[in-house]
MDTraj code that builds the backbone (N, CA, C; nanometers):
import mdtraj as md
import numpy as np

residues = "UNK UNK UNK UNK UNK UNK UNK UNK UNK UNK UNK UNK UNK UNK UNK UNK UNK UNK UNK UNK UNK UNK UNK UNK UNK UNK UNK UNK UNK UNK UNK UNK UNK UNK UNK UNK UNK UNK UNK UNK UNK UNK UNK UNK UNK UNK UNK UNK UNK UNK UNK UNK UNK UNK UNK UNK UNK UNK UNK UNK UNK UNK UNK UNK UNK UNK UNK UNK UNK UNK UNK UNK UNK UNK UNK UNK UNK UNK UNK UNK UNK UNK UNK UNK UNK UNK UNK UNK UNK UNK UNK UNK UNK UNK UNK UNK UNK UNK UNK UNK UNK UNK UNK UNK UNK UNK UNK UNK UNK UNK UNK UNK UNK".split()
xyz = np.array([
    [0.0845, -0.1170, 0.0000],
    [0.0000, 0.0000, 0.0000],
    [0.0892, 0.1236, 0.0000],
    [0.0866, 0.2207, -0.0808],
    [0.1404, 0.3049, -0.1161],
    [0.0910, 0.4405, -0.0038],
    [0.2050, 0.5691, 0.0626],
    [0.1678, 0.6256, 0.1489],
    [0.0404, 0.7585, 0.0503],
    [-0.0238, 0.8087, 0.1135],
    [-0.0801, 0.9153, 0.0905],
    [-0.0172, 1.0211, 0.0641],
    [-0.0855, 1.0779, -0.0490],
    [0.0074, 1.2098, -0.0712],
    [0.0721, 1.3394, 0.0052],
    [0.1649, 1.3948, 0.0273],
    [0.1555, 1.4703, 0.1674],
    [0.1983, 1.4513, 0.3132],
    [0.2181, 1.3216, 0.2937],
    [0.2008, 1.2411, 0.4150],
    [0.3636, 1.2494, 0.4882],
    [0.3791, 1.2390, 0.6020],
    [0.5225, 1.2535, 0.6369],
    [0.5892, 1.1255, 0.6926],
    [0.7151, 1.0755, 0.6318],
    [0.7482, 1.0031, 0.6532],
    [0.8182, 0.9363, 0.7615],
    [0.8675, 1.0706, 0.8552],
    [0.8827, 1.0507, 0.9856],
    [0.8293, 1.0994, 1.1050],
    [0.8072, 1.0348, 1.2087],
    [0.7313, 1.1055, 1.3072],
    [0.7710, 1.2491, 1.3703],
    [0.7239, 1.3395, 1.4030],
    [0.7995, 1.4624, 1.4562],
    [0.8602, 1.4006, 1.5702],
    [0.9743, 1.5192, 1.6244],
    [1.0637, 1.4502, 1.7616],
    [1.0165, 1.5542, 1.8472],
    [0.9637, 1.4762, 1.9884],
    [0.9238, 1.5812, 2.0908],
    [1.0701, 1.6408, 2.1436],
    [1.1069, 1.7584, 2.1607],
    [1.1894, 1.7906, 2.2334],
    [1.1931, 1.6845, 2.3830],
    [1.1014, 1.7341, 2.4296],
    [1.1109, 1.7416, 2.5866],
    [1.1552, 1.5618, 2.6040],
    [1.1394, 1.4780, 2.5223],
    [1.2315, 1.3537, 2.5169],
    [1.3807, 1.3075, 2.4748],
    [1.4463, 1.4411, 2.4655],
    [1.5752, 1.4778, 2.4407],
    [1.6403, 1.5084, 2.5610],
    [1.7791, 1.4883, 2.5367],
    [1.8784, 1.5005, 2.6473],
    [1.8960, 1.6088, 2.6441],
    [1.8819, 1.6878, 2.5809],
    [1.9421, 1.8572, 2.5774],
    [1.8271, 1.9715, 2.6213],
    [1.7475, 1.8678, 2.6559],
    [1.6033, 1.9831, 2.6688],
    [1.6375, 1.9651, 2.8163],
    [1.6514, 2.0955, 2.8781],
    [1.7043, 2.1447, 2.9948],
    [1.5806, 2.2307, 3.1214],
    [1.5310, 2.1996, 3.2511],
    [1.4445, 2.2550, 3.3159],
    [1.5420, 2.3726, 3.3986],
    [1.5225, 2.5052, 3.4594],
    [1.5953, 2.5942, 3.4933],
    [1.4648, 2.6675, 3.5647],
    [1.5405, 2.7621, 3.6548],
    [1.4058, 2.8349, 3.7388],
    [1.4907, 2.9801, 3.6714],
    [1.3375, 2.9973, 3.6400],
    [1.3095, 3.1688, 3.6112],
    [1.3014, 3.2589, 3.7350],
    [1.4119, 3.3341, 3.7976],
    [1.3589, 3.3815, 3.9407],
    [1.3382, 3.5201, 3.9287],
    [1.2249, 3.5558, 3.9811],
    [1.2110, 3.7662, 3.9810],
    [1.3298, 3.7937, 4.0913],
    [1.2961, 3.9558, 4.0847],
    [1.3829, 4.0269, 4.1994],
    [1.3176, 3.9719, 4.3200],
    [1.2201, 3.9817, 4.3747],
    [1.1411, 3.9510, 4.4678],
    [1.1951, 3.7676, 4.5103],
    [1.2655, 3.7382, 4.4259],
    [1.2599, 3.5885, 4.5028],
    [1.1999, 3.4500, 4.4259],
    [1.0633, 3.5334, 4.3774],
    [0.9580, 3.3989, 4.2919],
    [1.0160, 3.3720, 4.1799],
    [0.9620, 3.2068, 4.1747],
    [0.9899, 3.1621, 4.0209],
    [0.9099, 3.0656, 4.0151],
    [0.9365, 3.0570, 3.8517],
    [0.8866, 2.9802, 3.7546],
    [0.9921, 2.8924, 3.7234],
    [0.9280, 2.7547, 3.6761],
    [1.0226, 2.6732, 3.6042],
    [1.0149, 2.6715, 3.4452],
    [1.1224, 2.6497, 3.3890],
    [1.0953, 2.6971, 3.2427],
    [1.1483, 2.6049, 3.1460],
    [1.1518, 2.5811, 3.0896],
    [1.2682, 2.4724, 2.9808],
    [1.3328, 2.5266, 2.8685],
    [1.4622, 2.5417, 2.8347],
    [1.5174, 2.5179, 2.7032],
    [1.6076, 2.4212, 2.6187],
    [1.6158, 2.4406, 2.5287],
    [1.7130, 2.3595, 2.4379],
    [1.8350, 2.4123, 2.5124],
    [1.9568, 2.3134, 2.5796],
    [2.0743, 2.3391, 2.5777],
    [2.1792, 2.3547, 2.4393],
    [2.1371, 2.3320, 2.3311],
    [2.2115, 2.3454, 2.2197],
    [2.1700, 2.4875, 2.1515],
    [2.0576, 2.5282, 2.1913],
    [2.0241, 2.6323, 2.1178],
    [1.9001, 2.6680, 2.0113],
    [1.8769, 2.5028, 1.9636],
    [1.7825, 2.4924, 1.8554],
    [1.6712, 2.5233, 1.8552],
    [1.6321, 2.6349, 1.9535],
    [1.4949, 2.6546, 1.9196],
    [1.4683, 2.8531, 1.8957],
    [1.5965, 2.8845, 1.8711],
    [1.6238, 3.0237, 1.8372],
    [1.5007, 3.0354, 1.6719],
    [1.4574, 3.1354, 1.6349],
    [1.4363, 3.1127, 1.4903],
    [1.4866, 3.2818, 1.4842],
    [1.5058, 3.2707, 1.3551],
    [1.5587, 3.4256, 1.3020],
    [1.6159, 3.5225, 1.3604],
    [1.6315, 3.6139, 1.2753],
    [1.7759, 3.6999, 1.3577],
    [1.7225, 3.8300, 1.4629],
    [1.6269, 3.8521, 1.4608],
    [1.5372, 3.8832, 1.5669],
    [1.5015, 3.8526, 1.7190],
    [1.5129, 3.6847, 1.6782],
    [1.4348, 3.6049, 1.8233],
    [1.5296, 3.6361, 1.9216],
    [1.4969, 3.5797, 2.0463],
    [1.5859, 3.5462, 2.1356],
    [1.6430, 3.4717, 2.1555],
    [1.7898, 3.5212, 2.2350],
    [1.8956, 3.4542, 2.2193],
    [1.8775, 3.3310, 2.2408],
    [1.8320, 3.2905, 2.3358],
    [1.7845, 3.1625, 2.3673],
    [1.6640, 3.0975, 2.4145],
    [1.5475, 3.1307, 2.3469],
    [1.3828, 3.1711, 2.3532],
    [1.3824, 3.0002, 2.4543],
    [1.2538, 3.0411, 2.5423],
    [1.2593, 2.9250, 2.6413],
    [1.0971, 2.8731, 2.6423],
    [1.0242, 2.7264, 2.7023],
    [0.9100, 2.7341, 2.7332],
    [0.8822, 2.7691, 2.8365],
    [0.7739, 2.7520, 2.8976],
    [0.6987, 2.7070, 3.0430],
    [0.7250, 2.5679, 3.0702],
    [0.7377, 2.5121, 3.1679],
    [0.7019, 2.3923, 3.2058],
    [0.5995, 2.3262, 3.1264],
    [0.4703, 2.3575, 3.1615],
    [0.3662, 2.2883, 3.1090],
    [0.2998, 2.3035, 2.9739],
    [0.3808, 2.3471, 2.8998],
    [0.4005, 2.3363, 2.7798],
    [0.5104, 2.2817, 2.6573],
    [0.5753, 2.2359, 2.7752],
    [0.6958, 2.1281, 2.6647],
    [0.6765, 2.0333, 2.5756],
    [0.5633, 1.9337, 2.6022],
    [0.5168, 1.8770, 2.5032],
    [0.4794, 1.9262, 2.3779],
    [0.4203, 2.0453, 2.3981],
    [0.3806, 2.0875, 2.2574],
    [0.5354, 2.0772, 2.1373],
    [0.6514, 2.1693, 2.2252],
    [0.7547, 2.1648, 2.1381],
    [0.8090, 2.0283, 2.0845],
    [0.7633, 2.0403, 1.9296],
    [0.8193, 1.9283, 1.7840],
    [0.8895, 2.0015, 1.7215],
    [0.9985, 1.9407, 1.6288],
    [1.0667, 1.9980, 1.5398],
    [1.0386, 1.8466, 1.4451],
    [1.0248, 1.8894, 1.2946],
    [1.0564, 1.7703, 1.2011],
    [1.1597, 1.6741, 1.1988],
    [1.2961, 1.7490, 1.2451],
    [1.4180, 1.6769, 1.2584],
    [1.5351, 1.8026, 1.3119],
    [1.6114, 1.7544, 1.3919],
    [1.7590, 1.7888, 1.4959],
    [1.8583, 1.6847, 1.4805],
    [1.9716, 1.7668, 1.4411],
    [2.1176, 1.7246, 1.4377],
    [2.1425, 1.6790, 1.5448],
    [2.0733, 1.7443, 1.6618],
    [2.1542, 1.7199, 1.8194],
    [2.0769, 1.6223, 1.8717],
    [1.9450, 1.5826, 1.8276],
    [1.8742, 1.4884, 1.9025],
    [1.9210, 1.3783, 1.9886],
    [1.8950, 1.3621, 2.0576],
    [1.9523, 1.2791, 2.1659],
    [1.8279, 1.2138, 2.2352],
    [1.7462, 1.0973, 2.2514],
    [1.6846, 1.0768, 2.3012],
    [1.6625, 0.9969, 2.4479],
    [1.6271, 1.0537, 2.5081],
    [1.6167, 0.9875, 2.6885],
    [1.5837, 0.8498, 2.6796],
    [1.5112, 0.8055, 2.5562],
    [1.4428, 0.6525, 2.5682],
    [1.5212, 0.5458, 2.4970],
    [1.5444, 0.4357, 2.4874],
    [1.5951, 0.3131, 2.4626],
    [1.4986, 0.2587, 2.2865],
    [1.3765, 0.3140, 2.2943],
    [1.3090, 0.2405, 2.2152],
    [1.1985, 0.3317, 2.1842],
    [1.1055, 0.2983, 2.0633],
    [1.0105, 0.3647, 2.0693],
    [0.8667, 0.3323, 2.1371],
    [0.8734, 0.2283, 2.2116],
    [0.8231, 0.1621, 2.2958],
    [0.8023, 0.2324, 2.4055],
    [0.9277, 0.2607, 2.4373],
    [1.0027, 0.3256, 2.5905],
    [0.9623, 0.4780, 2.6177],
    [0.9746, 0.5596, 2.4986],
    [0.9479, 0.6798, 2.3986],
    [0.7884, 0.6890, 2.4763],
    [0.7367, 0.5982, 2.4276],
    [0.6165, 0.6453, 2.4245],
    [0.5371, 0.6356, 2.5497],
    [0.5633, 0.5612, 2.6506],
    [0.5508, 0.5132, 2.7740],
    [0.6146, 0.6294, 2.8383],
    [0.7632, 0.6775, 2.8315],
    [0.7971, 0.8290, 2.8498],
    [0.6791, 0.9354, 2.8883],
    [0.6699, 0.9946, 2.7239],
    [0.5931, 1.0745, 2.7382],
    [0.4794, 1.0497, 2.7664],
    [0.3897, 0.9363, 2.7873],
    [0.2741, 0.9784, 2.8385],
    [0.2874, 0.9963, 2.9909],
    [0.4186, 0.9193, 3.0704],
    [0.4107, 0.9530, 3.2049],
    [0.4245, 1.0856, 3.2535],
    [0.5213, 1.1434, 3.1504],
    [0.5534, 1.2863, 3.1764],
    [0.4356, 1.3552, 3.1311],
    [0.3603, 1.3817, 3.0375],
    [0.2131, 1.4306, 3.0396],
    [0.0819, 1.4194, 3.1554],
    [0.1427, 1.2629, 3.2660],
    [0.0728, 1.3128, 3.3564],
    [0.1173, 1.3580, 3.4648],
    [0.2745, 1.4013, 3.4610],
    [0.3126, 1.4614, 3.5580],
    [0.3266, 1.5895, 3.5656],
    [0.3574, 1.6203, 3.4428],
    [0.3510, 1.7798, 3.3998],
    [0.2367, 1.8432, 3.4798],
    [0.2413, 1.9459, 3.5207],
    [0.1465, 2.0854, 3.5597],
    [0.0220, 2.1230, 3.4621],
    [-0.1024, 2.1575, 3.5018],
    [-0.1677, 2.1728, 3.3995],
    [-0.1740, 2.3089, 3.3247],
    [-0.0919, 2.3977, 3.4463],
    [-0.0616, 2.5583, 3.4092],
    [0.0832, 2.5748, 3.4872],
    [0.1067, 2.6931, 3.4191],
    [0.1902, 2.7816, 3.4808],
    [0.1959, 2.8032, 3.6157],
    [0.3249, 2.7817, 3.7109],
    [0.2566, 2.7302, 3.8853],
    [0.4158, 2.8405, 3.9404],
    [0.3754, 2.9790, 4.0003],
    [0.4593, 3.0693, 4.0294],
    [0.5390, 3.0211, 4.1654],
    [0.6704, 2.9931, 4.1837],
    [0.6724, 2.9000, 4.3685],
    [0.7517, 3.0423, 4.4434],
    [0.6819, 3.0662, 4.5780],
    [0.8116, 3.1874, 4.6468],
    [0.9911, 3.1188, 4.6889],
    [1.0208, 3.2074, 4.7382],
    [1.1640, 3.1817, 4.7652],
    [1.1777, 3.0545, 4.8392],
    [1.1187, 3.0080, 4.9002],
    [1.0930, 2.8884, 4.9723],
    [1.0955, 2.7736, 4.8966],
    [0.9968, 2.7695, 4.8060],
    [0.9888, 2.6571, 4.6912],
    [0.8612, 2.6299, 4.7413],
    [0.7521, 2.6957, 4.7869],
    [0.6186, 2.6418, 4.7833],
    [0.6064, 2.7597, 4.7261],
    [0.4497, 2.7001, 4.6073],
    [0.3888, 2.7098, 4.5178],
    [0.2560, 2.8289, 4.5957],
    [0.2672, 2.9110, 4.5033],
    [0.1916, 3.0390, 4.5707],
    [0.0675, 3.0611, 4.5289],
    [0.0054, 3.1568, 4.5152],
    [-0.1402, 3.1871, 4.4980],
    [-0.1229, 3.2725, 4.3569],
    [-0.0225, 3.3085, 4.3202],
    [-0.0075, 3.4105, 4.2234],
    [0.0155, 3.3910, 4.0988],
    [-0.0368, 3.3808, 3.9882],
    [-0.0207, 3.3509, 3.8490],
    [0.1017, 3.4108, 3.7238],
    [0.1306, 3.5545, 3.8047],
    [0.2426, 3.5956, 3.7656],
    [0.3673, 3.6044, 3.8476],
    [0.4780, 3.6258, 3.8159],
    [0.6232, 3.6594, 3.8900],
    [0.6083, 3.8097, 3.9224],
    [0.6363, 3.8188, 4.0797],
    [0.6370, 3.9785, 4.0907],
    [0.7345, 4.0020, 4.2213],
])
top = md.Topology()
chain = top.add_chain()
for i, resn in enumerate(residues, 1):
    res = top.add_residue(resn, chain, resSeq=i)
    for name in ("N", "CA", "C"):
        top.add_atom(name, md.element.get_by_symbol(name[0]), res)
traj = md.Trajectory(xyz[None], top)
């Protein structure tokens, strides 16, 4: 059976199942933070505009796919493993954005201030 027209021949690669996808706390002056994620290699810069090293939220890492990375590195053994991965991490992930004070408990406040 021949593929459909259009059709892509490889699966996209989730970042956040990469070795280089990195968690880091965003901290204000005040103390609070956020946890955030980026590419340690860099790859998620686009154009000469963006930022230097543009980052997510936590609870939005899954979304980040790329078609294909030079640097890919994957945390899993298999695509078996892969996939068992990410769904555990989808239910561990946060369902929002979660601001914590200097302490490391998780506050009432939706923004960093």
């Amino acid at each position: 059976m021949s593929k459909p027209q259009g059709s892509k021949s490889r699966a996209q690669i989730r970042c956040a199942d990469c070795e280089h996808c990195r968690t880091f706390r965003d901290t204000s002056d005040s103390g609070c933070y956020t946890l955030k994620i980026r590419c340690a290699k860099g790859h998620w810069r686009r154009g000469k505009t963006s930022q230097k090293n543009p980052t997510y939220q936590m609870h939005t890492v899954l979304r980040r796919v790329v078609p294909e990375c030079a640097d890919y590195a994957s945390l899993s053994d298999d695509e078996q493993d892969r996939a068992l991965y990410l769904d555990a991490l989808e239910d561990d992930l946060p369902v929002e954005r979660i601001v914590y004070d200097a302490s490391g408990e998780p506050t009432l406040h939706t923004e960093v201030g």
